[in-house]
N, C-alpha and C positions, 0 to 999 in steps of 0.2 A: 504493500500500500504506500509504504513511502516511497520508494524508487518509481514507482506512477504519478505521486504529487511534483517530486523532484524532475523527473522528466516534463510535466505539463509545464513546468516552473520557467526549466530551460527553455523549452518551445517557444513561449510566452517571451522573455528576453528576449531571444535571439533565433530565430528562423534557422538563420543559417550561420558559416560559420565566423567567428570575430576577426577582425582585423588585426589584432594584437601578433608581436612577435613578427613582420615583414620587413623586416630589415631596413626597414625606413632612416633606423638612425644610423645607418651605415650612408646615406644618400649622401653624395657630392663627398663622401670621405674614403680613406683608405680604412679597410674593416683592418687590416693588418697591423694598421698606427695606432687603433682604436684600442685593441685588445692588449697591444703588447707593448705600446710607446714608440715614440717615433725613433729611438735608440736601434729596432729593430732593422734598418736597413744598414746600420754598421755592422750589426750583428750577423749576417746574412753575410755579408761580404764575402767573395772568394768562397763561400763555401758550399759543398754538399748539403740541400736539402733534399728533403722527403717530407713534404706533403701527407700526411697520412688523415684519410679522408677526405682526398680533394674536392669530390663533388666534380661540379663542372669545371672545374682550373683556374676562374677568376684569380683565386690567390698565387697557387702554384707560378701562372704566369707573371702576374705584378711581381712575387722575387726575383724571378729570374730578368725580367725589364728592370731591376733593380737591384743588380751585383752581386746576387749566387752565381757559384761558379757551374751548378748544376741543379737542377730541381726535378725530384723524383715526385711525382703525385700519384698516390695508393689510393681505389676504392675498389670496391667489390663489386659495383656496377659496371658492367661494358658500355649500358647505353647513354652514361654519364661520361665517360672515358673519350666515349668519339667524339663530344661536343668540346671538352677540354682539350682535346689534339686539334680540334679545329680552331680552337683558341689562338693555341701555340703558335699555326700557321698562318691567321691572320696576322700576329704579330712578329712573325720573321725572326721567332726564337726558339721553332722545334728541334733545332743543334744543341741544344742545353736545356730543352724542358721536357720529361719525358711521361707519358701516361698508362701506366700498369694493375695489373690486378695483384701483384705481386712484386718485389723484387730482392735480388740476393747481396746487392751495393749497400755499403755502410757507408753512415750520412754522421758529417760533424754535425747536423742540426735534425732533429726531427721535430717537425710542428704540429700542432695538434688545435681546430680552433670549433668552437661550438659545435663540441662534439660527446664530452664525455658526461652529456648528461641524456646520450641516447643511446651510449652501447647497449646491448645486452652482456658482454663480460667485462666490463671495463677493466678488472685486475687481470685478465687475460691480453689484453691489449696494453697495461702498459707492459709486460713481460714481453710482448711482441714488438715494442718500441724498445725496450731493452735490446734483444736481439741484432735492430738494425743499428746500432748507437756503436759507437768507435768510441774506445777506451776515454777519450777526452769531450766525447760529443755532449751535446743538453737535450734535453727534451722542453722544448716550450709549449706550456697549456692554456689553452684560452677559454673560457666558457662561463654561459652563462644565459637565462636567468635558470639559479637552482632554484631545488623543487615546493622551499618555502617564500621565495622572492612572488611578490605579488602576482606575476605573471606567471609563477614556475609550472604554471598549467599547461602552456605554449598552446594548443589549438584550443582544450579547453576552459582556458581564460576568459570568461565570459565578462565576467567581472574581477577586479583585484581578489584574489584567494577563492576564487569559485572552487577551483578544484580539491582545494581541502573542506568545503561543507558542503559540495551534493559528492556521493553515491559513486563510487569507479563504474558500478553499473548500469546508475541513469546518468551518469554523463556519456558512455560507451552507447548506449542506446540512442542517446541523442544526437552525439556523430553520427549514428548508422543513419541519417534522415537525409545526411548529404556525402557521405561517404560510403561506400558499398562494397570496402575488401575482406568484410564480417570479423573486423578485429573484435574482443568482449573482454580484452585487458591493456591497460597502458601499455604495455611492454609489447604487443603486438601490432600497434598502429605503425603508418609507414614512418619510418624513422628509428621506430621503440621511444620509451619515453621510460627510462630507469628510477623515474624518483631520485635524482642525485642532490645531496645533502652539503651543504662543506662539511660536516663532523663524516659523514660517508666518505667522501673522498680522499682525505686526512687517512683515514684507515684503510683504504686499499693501498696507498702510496705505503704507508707502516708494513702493510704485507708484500710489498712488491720487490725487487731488485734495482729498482732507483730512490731515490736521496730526495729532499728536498734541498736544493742551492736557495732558493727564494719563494717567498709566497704571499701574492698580497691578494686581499680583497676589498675589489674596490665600490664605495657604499654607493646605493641610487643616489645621487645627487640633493634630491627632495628631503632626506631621511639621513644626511650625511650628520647633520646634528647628533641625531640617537643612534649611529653606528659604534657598535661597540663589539664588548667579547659576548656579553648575553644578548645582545639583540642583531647580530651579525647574520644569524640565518635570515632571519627576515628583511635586513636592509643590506644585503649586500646585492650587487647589478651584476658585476663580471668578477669570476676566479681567474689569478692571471699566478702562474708559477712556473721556474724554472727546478726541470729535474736531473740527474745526475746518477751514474752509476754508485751504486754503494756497494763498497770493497771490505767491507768486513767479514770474519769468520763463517760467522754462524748466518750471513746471507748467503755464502757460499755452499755452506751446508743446505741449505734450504733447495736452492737449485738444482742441487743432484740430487735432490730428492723425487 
């Protein structure tokens, strides 16, 4: 009965689906300045990246237009891969920007941008970003909004915190009215949508094979006043961190396991 009231609720709201989350605030900007500071094209310099999760290669291509020495862009999609190589070739930099489903190149940089709040095994992916990482390499993480940030609803944001007071199942129902791939949990809509927490995230990096080098979060601008350590989940906008191989023992141990 309630998941019927919560569903007519949604309806009522909103027909179809919200606007929220289009990248709007990336318009007329570089998303890759945004997330990581504008430090990042020194950073980039001369070097191997890897893209992981490129999507269609907007980014992949802007480093490499902007002094990578190479740029590997990883997705799991083929149909996304052909638009980012036609990217490349619009741009007269498919010499240096390359689009795969895989690769076996080890990158001084792996980047990672609004992404890790959709994996489905995020601690498996960062051991995968381990893997392509060269002894000295970083892993740079971008993302955001988590899953307590007012929008951390992303499609289901109907309103600020929507998704934490209706129903995983009247809201799933309520996509189904304009989406039709029969997801019936967050974790199965296109994309996934993991619930990612910063106190979550914190703790797969703890179980992982990389370090944290740095970690900031940075507050919604609105709510920068009341950004703190107890109210961080709720007013933080983007998790922006730099990660690093950890070379001790018992992470070692852990690996050959």
């Amino acid at each position: 009965m309630l998941t019927e009231l919560q569903y007519r609720l949604l309806k009522r709201i909103s027909p179809g689906p919200p606007g929220c989350c289009s990248g709007s605030i990336y318009q007329s900007k570089s998303k890759l300045a945004v997330q990581f500071g504008e430090d990042i094209w020194s950073r980039i310099a001369d070097k191997v990246v890897i893209d992981f999760g490129c999507g269609e290669g907007a980014d992949a291509v802007e480093m490499a237009a902007n002094g990578a020495k190479r740029v590997i862009g990883i997705d799991i999609r083929e149909n996304v891969l052909q638009k980012a190589r036609e990217k490349a070739r619009k741009a007269a930099i498919q010499d240096r920007c390359f689009f795969a489903t895989s690769t076996s190149e080890l990158a001084d940089i792996v980047v990672s941008m609004d992404a890790f709040e959709h994996f489905a095994d995020p601690g498996e992916i960062l051991r995968i970003m381990d893997s392509l990482l060269r002894p000295t390499g970083e892993v740079l993480v971008g993302f955001g909004p988590t899953w307590y940030h007012p929008l951390g609803g992303h499609l289901f944001s109907v309103f600020p915190w929507a998704h934490l007071i209706f129903s995983e199942k009247a809201l799933l129902r309520w996509r189904s009215t304009f989406k039709t791939d029969g997801a019936t949990r967050f974790g199965e809509v296109a994309g996934g949508l993991n619930q990612m927490t910063v106190a979550k995230f914190e703790s797969i990096i703890t179980e992982s094979p990389l370090k944290v080098k740095s970690l900031e979060l940075v507050p919604i601008k609105k709510l920068r006043p009341f950004h703190n350590r107890l109210t961080r989940e709720f007013t933080t906008s983007i998790v922006r961190c730099c990660l690093v191989k950890r070379n001790d023992p018992d992470n070692q141990e852990r690996r050959r396991q």
